[in-house]
N, C-alpha and C positions, 0 to 999 in steps of 0.2 A: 187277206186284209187283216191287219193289226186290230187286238179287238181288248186284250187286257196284255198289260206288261210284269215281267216277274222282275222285280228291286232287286238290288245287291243284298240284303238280310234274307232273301227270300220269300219275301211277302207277294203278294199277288195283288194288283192295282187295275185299273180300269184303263184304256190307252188315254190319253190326252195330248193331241197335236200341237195345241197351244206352248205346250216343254218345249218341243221342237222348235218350231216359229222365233223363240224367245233365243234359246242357245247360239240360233244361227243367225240372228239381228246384233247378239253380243260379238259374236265374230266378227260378221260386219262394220259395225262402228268402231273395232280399229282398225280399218284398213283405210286408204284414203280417199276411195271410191264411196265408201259408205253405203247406206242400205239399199237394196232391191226387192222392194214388195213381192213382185211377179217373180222372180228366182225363189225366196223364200216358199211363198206358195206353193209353185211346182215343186220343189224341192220335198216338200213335205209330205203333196200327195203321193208321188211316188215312193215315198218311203212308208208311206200310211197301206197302197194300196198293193205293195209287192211282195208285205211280210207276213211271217207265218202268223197264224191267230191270237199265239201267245207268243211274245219272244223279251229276250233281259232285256234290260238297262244296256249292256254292252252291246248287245248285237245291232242294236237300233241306231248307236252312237256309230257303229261302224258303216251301216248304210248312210247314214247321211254325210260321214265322209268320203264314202266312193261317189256317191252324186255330187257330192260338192266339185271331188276332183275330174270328176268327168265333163264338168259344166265349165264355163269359160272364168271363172272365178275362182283363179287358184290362189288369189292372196288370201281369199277367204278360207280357203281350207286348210290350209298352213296356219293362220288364228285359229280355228279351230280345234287343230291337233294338238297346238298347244296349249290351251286352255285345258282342253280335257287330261292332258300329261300333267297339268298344275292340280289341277280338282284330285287326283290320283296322290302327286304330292304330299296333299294337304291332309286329307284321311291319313295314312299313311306315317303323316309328321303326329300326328296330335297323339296316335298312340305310341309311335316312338320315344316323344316327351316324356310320356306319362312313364314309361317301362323305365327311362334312362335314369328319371326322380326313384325308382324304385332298386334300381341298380347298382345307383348312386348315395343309396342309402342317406337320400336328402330327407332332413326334418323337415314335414310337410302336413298339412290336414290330410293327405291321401297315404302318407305313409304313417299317419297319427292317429287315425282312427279310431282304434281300440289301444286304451292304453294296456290291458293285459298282454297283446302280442309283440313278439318281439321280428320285425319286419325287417330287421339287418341281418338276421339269419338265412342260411338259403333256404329251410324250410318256411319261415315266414319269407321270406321274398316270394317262394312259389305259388303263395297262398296265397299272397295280393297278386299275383298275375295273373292268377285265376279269377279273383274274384272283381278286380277291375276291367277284365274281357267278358266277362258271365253275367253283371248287370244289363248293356246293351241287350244281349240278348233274350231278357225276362221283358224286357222294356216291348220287343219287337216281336215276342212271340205268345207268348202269358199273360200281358196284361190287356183287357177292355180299352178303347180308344179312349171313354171317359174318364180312368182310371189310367191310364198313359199322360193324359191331359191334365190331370188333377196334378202330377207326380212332377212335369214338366213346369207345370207354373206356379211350383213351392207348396202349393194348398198343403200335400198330402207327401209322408215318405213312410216306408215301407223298409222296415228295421230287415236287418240279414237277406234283401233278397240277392245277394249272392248266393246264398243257400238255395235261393225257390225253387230252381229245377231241382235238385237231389230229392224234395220232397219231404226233410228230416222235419222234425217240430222242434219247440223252442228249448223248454227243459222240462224235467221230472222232479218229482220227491221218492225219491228210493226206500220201497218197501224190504228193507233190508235185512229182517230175520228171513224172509223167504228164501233168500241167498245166506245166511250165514245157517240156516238148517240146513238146507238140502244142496247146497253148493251150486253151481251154474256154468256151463258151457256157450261161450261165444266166440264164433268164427271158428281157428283151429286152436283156442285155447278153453284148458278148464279146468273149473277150482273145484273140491272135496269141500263138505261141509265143516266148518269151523268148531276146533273142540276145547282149544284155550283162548287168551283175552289175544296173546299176539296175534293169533290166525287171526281172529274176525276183524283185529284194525285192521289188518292187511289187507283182503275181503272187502271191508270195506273202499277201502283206498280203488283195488281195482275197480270194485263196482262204478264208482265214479268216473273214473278214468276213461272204462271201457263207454259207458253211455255217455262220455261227453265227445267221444268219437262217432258216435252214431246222432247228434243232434246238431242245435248251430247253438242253442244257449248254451244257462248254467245247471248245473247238477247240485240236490242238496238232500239231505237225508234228516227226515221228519222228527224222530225220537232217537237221536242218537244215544242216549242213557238209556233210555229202556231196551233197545237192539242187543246192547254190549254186555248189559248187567247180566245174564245169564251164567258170561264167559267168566266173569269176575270168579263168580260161584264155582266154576268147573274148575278155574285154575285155581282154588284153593282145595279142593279136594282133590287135585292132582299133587300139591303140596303136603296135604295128608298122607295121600298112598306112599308120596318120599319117605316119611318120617315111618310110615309101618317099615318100612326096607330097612330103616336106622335104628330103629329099639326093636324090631324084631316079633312084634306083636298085633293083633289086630284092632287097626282105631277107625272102623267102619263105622260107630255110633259117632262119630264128630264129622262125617260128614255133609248131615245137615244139619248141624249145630246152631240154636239161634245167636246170630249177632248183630247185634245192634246199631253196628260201624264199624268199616271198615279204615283203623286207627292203624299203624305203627307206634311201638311204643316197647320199652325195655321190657327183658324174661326175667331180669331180677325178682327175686321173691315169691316166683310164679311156682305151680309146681302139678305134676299129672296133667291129667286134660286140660285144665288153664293153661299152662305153660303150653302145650303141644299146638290146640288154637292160634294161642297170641303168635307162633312162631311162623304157622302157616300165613296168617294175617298179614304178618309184617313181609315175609315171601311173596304174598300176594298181589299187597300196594307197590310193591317194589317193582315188580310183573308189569302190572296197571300203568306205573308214572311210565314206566319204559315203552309200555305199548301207545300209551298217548304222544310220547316223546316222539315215536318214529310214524305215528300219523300225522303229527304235524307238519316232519321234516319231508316225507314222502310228498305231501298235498302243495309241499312247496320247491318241487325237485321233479317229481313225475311230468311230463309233459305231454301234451293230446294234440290231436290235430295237426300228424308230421313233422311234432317234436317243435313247432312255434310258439307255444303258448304255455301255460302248467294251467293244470283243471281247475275251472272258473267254480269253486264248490260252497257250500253250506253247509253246516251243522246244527239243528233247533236240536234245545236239551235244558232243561232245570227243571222237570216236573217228577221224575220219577225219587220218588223217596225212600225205595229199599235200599237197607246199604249196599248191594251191590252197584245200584244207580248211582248213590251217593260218591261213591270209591270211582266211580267213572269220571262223572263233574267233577270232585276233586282234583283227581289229578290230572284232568286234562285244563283246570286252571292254571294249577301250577305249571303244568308245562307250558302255557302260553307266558305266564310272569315272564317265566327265564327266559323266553326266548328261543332263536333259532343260530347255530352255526356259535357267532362268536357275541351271542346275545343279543341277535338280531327282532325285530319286531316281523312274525310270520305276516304274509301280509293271505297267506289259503290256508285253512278254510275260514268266510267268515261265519263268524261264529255268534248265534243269536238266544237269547237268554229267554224261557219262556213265561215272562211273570203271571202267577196265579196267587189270588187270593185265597188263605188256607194252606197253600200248598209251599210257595217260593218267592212272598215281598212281605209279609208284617214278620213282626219279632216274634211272634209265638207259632211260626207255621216251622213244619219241619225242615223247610232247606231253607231257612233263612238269613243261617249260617255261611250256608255257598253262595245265597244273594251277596251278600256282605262281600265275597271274598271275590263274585265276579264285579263289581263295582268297583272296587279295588286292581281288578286285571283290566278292565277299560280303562280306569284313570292312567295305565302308563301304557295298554297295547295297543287303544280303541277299540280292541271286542273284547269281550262281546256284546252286539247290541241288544236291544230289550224290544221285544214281542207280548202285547199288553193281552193276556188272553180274555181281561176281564171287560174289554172294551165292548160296547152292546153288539155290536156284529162281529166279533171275534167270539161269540160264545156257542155252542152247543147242547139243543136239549137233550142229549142221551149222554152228555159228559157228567160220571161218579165218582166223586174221590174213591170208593172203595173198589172201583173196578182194576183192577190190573191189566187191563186194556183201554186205559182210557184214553192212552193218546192218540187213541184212531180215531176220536173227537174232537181235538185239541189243533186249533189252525196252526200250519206252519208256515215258513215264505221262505222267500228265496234272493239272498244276497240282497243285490239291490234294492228289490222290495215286491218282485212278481207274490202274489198272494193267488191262492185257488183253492177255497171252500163249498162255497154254494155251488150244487147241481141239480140240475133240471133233467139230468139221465143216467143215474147215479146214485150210491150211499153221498151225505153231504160228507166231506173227508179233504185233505189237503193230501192222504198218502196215497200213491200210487197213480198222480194226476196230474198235471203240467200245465201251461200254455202251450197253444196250438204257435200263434202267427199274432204276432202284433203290428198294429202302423198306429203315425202319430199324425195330431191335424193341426198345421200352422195356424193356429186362434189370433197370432197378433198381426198378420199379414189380411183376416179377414177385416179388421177392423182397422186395417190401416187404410183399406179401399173403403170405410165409413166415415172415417174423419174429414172429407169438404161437405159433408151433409150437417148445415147450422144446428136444425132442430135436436135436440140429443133425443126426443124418443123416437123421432124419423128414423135415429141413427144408429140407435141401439137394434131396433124394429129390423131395418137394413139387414143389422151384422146376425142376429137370428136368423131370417131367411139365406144368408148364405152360406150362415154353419150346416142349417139343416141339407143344403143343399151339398156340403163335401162329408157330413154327416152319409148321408144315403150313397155318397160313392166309395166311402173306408168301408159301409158293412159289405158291401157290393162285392171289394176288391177282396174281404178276407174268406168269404162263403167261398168267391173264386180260388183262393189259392187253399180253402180247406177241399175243393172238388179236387184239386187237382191233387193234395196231398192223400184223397183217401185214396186215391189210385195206386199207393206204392207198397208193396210186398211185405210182408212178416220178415222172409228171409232177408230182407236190405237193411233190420234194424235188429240184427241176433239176439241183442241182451233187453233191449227197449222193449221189442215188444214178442218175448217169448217169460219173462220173468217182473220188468217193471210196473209196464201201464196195468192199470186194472184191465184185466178180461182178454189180457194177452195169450194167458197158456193156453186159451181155446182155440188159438190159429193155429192153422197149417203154415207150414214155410211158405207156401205158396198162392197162399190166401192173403185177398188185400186189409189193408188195418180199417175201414172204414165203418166195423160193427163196435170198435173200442174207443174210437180219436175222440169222437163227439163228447166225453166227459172234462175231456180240455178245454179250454176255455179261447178265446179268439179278444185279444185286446186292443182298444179304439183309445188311442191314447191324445196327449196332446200336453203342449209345452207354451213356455210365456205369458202366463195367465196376468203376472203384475204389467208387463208390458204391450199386452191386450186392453187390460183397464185403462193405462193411460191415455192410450190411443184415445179409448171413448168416452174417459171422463174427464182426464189430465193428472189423476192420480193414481196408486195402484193401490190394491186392500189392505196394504200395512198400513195407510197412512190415511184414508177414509172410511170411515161407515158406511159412505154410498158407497164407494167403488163393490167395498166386501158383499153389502147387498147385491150387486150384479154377480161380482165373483160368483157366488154361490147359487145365483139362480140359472148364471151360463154352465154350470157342471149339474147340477139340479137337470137343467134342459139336456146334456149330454146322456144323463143318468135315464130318464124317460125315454131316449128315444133309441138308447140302447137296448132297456127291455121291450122297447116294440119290436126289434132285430131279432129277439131270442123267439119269441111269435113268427116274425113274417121267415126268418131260415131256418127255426131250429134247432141255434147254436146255445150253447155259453158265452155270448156276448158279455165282455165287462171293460168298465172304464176305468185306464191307466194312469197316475201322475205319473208319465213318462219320464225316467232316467235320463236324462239328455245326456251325452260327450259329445260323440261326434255332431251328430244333431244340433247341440247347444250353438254351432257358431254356422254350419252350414245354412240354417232356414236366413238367419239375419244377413247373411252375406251376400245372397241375393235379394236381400230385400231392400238393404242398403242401394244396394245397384237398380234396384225399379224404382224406387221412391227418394232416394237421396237419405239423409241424415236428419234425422227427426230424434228431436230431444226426449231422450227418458225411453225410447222405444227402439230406434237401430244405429242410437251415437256410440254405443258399447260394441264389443266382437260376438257378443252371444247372448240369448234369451234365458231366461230364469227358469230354473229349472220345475216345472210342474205347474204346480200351485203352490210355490214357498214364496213368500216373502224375501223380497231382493237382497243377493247375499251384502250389496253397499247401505242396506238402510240399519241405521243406529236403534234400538229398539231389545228390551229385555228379554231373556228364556219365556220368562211368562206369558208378554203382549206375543210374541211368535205363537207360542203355544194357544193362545185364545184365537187367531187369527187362523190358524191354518188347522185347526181341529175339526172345524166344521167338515173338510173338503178331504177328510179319513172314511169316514163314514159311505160318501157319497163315490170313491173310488176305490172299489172293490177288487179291482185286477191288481192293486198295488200302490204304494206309498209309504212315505217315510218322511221324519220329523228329526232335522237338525239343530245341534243347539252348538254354538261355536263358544267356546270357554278360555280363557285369559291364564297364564300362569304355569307352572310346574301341576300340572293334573295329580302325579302322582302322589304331592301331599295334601291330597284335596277328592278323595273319595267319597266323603261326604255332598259335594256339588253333583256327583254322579247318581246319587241317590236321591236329591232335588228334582233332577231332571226326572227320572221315574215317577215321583211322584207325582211331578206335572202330567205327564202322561195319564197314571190312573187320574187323576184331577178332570182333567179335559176330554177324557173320551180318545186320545191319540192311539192307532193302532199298532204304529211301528214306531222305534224313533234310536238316532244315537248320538253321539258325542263328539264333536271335533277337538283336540286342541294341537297344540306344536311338539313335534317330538324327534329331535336329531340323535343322530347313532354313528360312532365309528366306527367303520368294519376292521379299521385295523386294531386298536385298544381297546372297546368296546365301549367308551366314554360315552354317556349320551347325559344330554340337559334339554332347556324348552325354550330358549332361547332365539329368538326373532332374527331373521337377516343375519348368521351367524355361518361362513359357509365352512369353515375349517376348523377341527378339532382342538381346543385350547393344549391338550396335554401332547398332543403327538403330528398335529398340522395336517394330517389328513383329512382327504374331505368329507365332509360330512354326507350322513345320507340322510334325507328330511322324509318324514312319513308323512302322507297325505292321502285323505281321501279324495275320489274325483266324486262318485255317483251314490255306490251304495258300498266298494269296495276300496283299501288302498293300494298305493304303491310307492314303493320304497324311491322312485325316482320320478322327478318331471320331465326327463329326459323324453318321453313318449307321447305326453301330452298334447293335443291339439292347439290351437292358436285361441280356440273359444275357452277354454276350460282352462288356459292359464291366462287370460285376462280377468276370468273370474274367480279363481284363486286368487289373482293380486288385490281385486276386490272384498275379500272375506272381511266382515269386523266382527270383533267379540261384542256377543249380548250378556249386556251385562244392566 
């Protein structure tokens, strides 16, 4: 007797006769005899009571076409057989579809996904084949039924679980002297520890490369001027030892000779040790611009992940103020001014700028010279963007100007805006630390099931109870996929976790990661916050005082019930203004589709990103910056502060430095700059110019930088259908 049935995915189900009864009544009613109760019946028992205890989906389908055709009702079993050949069909067609969209290298939201990847390639084609067969089955086998359930009716989505099964985490901040002293071996390759400025960009470069092939995020390195400055110093005292081989004598006392800046500048007039210096110097910067030259070009050339994509990477850097440090920031500005290739705008690594008071934003701190000059490389590259250290939760009690290890107090982020400081099992540090697993919670889809409730606090009241209620099944689903992630090996992450995470070098290859994961962080994110408000109030917090009141007491309420998560699992629970792309048009497109077209909330192709203020609403740097300032503070996993700007940027650096100071002003913790910036790859002509798609001087076409999220790209070509509706929405605040 049939007692549980095993599904096509493999799952294991309870029998249920009633499937049967129903399949064979649909046969029935097209024949023109139509139904027969008492054949049904019998029909059923015998196939209920002659099968083995457990048997498929298939087997059972095939008894009750041998009973059918045994029974005097052969038109019925001929329906039958074809129905079941159509259902077979049908599965069958829809992934067909899907693969031929991917074959067919159709612009599509499934082939758009990620604007970083290039899905026309066969290695990006293989990678979406993957990861659009590898979903199903995180769905069917990984996930909780309520957390299945959550995922299926929009509430809740669940960023890279195409990754889930592999068990990688999201990204790192690269502890990168670790590797630049003592070198590092992963998989069948390995590097010798760095002894000039070229090796360590290099070193560098790979470091990244190779851990963005071992994770599903981005990769970024915390102090890049403090990592590098060392090398600055070696490869001028390798330029020393040159000049002892050219005069023939020994100038080991100008080894470490104080300088104050690393300057090029003419020998004229110079003469003994000056002259010998100045010449190594100018050898030196020359080294430096070169080696930042071919880190740029590398981070924008190397590609990870089966050669689909180039590493998704970060650089924090303006705090160190040795001139070695200095000689690094410099001239890894200037290489960004000029460009790449044929004066192209790099669009990896981005690059973030670490404002400190005293140190790198008033006139009288020592880098704030290269503040100037990085304000200046945004107003024509976009980076780099500015990281407020001075922001009240961006600070550190053990951070000292006079420590030469300060930056291992100093928060950094990553690209977009992941941020990870605070720990509850751990030194507090952003190095050597990452996000685990992030999902995001559809906020405007709860409150769209609020809006036929009259009373507004009936209604609001509502939409609280059912946040709390997809609220308790994101922490649910991330504890779940952090058990499952502690499950996975030392050996499956060679460079992750034998050299990057903290407390990695204590594993065995063989040993699972689950004594070091926990200082990562697990993010609860969530999107459409102005589109949420409307829902509930009819406006969004750009443009009420109420609305912003609620705005902030519903992320206020996320913030609370997050750190009750870090209590009741033991995690780094923190809350995300989630980066929407793909996201930005997927939640709305189903939501459009359950609820129809609702004004101000799903008549656009995509949800606003985070907690910003709607990219269509008219409104200054400033009133953005008082509005969305609050909601830095209160999300700690990440965020970021856009200010969209009017005109040619680049004679207008001074606006750049407006915008910082709004920053420090407001308490913002991250923030950067949009404006228009076209380029021709063939002349190199570029200008700022709006709706402008071909070259004035040479008719080629243009190529427009934009950013989508937290990074750009040189083309829309890759864009989703949500992310370019709302680029065509962008206006300048002004």
């Amino acid at each position: 007797m049939i007692q549980t049935v095993e599904k096509r995915d493999g799952r294991i189900v309870g029998y249920n006769e009633d499937k049967i009864k129903a399949a064979i009544r649909k046969a029935m009613l097209q024949t023109e005899s139509g139904e027969d109760e008492s054949l049904v019946q019998k029909i059923t028992d015998r196939v209920g009571m002659i099968g083995k205890k457990c048997m498929t989906v298939e087997e059972i389908q095939d008894r009750v076409e041998m009973e059918l055709m045994k029974s005097k009702r052969k038109d019925v079993a001929k329906k039958y057989i074809a129905y079941r050949d159509q259902r077979s069909i049908a599965r069958q067609a829809k992934t067909r579809d899907m693969f031929l969209e991917i074959i067919e290298a159709k612009n599509n939201d499934v082939t758009r996904e990620n604007a970083n990847m290039n899905t026309d390639s066969p290695a990006g084609m293989m990678m979406k084949f993957a990861s659009e067969t590898t979903k199903p089955f995180v769905d069917d086998y990984l996930l909780s039924p309520e957390v299945k359930n959550a995922v299926k009716n929009n509430y809740l989505h669940i960023h890279d679980k195409d990754y889930y099964p592999t068990k990688s985490l999201t990204c790192v901040q690269h502890p990168l002297e670790k590797i630049l002293r003592n070198g590092f071996v992963a998989g069948h390759g390995e590097s010798r520890p760095a002894k000039r400025i070229e090796t360590a960009s290099v070193i560098a470069c790979i470091s990244l490369e190779t851990a963005q092939n071992e994770m599903h995020g981005g990769q970024a390195i915390p102090a890049f001027d403090f990592y590098l400055a060392p090398y600055v110093r070696s490869s001028y005292i390798e330029e020393i030892k040159n000049l002892e081989k050219f005069v023939g004598h020994d100038l080991s006392h100008l080894y470490n000779a104080e300088i104050k800046d690393f300057l090029s500048r003419s020998l004229e007039g110079l003469e003994g040790d000056e002259k010998y210096i100045q010449h190594a110097i100018n050898r030196t910067v020359g080294r430096v611009h070169q080696s930042m030259e071919a880190f740029i070009h590398n981070m924008n050339t190397i590609h990870s992940r089966g050669g689909n994509q180039v590493v998704f990477s970060s650089i924090n850097y303006g705090t160190d103020t040795s001139a070695e440090g200095r000689c690094v920031i410099r001239e890894l500005l200037k290489s960004t001014y000029e460009g790449v290739g044929n004066g192209a705008t790099a669009i990896f690594p981005i690059q973030i700028w670490k404002k400190k008071r005293g140190v790198s934003y008033l006139p009288e701190d020592p880098n704030y010279d290269l503040y100037k000059l990085a304000c200046k490389v945004t107003a024509r590259r976009f980076f780099p963007n500015f990281l407020n250290l001075d922001a009240s939760f961006n600070q550190h009690e053990k951070w000292d100007a006079n420590d030469p290890e300060r930056y291992k107090y100093e928060v950094a982020t990553m690209g977009c805006r992941t941020r990870v400081f605070e720990n509850r099992y751990g030194e507090k540090t952003s190095i050597g630390r990452g996000n685990i697993s992030f999902s995001t919670i559809n906020i405007v889809r709860l409150a769209i099931e609020c809006m036929n409730i009259q009373d507004q606090e009936e209604r609001i009241n509502k939409f609280f109870e059912k946040l709390d209620d997809v609220l308790d099944i994101t922490a649910l689903q991330l504890n779940e996929r952090f058990e499952f992630q502690k499950t996975a090996l030392a050996k499956q992450f060679p460079l992750v976790m034998s050299v990057l995470w903290n407390g990695a070098s204590a594993l065995g290859k063989n040993d699972t990661i689950e004594p070091v994961i926990n200082q990562g962080t697990l993010g609860i994110g969530f999107i459409g916050l102005a589109e949420c408000l409307i829902a509930l109030t009819g406006k969004h917090h750009g443009e009420s005082e109420e609305s912003q009141k609620l705005g902030l007491r519903i992320i206020k309420h996320m913030r609370s019930r997050v750190n009750e998560y870090c209590e009741e699992y033991g995690h780094n629970y923190s809350v995300l203004a989630t980066p929407a792309e793909g996201l930005s048009g997927k939640f709305t497109k189903i939501d459009r589709k359950t609820f129809g077209e609702i004004p101000g909330v799903t008549d656009k192709d995509y949800y606003t990103n985070s907690n910003h203020v709607p990219v269509y609403y008219h409104c200054s740097p400033r009133h953005k910056a008082q509005v969305e300032a609050p909601y830095h503070e209160l999300t700690r996993g990440g965020h970021i502060f856009y200010v969209e700007i009017d005109g040619d940027a680049t004679h207008n650096e001074e606006s750049i430095m407006q915008i910082v100071d709004m920053m420090d002003k407001y308490n913002l913790g991250y923030g950067s700059v949009n404006h228009n910036r076209n380029h021709c790859p063939k002349c190199g002509y570029e200008n700022a110019e709006k709706g402008v798609d071909a070259c004035p001087k040479c008719g080629t076409k243009f190529e427009t930088i934009q950013r989508i999220t937290g990074y750009l790209v040189g083309t829309t070509d890759r864009w989703n259908s949500g992310k370019l509706a709302e680029l065509n929405d962008r206006v300048v605040h002004e």
